[in-house]
C-alpha positions in Angstrom: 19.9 19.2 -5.7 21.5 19.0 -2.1 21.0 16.3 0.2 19.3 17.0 3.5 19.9 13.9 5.3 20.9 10.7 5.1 21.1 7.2 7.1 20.6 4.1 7.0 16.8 3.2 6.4 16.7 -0.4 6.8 18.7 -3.9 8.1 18.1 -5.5 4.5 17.2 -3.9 1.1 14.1 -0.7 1.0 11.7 -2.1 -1.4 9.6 1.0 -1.0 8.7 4.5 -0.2 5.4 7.0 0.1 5.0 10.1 0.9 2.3 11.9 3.2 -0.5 14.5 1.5 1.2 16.9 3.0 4.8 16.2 2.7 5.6 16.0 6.2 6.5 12.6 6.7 7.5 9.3 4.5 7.2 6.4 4.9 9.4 2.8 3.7 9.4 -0.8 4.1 11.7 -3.3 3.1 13.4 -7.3 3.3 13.9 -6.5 6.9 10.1 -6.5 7.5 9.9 -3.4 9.0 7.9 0.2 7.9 9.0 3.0 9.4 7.8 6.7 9.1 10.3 9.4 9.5 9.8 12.9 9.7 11.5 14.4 6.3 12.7 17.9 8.1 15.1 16.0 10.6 16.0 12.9 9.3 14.1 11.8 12.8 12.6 8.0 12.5 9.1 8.3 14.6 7.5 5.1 14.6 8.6 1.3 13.9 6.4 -1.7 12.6 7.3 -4.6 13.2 3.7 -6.8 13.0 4.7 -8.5 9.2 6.1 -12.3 8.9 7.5 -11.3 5.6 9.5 -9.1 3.6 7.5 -5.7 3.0 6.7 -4.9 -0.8 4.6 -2.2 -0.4 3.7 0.9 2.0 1.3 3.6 1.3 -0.5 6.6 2.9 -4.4 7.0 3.0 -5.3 10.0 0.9 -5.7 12.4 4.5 -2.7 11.1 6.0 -3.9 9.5 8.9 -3.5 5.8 7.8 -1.1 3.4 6.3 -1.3 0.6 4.6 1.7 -2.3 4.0 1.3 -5.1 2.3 3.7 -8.4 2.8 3.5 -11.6 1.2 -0.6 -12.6 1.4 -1.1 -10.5 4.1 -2.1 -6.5 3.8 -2.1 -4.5 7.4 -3.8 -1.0 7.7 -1.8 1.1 10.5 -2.5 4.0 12.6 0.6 5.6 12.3 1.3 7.9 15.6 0.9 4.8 17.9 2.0 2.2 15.4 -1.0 0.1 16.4 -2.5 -1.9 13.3 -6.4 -1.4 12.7 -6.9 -4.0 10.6 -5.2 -7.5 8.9 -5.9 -8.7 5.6 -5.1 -12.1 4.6 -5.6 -12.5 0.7 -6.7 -15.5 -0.7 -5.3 -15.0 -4.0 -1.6 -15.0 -3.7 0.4 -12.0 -2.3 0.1 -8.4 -2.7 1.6 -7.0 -5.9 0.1 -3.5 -6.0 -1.8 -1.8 -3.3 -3.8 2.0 -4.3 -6.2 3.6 -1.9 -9.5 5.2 -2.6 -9.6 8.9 -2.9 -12.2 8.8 0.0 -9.7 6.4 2.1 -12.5 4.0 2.1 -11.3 1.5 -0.4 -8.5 0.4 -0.8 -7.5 -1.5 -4.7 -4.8 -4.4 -4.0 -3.7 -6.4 -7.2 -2.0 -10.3 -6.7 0.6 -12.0 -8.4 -2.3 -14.2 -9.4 -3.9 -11.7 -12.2 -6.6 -10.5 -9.8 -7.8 -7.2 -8.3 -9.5 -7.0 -5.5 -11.5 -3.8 -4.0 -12.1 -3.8 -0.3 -14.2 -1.7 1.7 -13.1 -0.6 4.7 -16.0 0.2 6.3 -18.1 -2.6 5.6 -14.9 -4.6 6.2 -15.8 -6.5 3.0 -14.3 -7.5 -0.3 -15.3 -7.9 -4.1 -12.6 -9.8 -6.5 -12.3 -9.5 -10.1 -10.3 -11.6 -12.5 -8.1 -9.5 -14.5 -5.1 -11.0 -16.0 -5.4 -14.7 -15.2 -2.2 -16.5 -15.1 0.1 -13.1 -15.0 1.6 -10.7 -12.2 -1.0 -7.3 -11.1 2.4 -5.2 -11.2 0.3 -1.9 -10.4 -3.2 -0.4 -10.6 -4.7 3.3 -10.3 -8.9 4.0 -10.0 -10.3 7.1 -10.8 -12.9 7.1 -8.3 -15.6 10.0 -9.4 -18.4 9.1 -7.4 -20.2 9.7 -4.0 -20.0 6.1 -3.4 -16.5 5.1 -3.5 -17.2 3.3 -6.6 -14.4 3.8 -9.4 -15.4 5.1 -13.1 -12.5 3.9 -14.4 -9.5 1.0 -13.3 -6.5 0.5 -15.2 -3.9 -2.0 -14.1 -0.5 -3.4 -15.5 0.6 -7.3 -15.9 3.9 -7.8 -17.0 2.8 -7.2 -20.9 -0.3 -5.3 -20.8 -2.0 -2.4 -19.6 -5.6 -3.0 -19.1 -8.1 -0.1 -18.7 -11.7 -0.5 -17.5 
């Protein structure tokens, strides 16, 4: 495979990377604190966030492209990405952000902690329902098959550090 382009993405380490639906555009984060989406065609960096205290773990489009979430530390941000305004700020009360999954609507969004819980917010309603799922060991990732009209998953599988738990 031949490389299109190339630079430097970040000041410190990339800790991670996502893709829009449509291909268009990716976006990473990193130790410097930063997200930044850049256009995949050109290489082009388009828009800069700079709101987080901490070192960003995790970035992710919403399922039509037209948010993105990042998640640093205790504290999970939902961007609009043109203006690089953020909609919304999280702050968790169970230990930071270890994994982060969005609805298929784009209404939810999944986040597990480094405290073996999962927590499913709504957007809309701009509230939050937690569930202990691996008490005393690291949420490393999580996926919901959401199946419904209501947002509501019919099944949740997650990973801790030894296990895979399916719901």
């Amino acid at each position: 495979m031949k490389i299109a382009w190339q630079q430097e993405a970040h000041s410190d380490k990339p800790l991670g990377l996502d893709w829009t639906p449509d291909s268009s555009h990716v976006v990473t984060c990193g130790m410097d604190t930063d997200a930044k989406i850049w256009k995949v065609q050109s290489g082009e960096m388009i828009t800069k966030f700079k709101d987080h205290q901490d070192l960003i773990r995790l970035c992710k489009w919403s399922p039509d492209g037209k948010w993105m979430a990042s998640a640093a530390g205790a504290e999970l941000k939902i961007w609009q990405p043109i203006s690089g305004q953020a909609w919304m700020s999280i702050h968790s009360q169970n230990g930071q952000f270890e994994a982060l999954e969005w609805s298929n609507s784009g209404k939810v969004i999944w986040t597990g902690h480094n405290d073996g819980s999962v927590a499913r917010r709504d957007l809309i309603l701009e509230s939050s329902r937690l569930m202990e799922i691996a008490r005393n060991r690291i949420v490393r990732d999580l996926t919901a098959d959401e199946r419904s009209d209501f947002g509501l998953p019919q099944t949740l599988a997650s990973v801790t550090d030894r296990q895979i738990i399916y719901y």
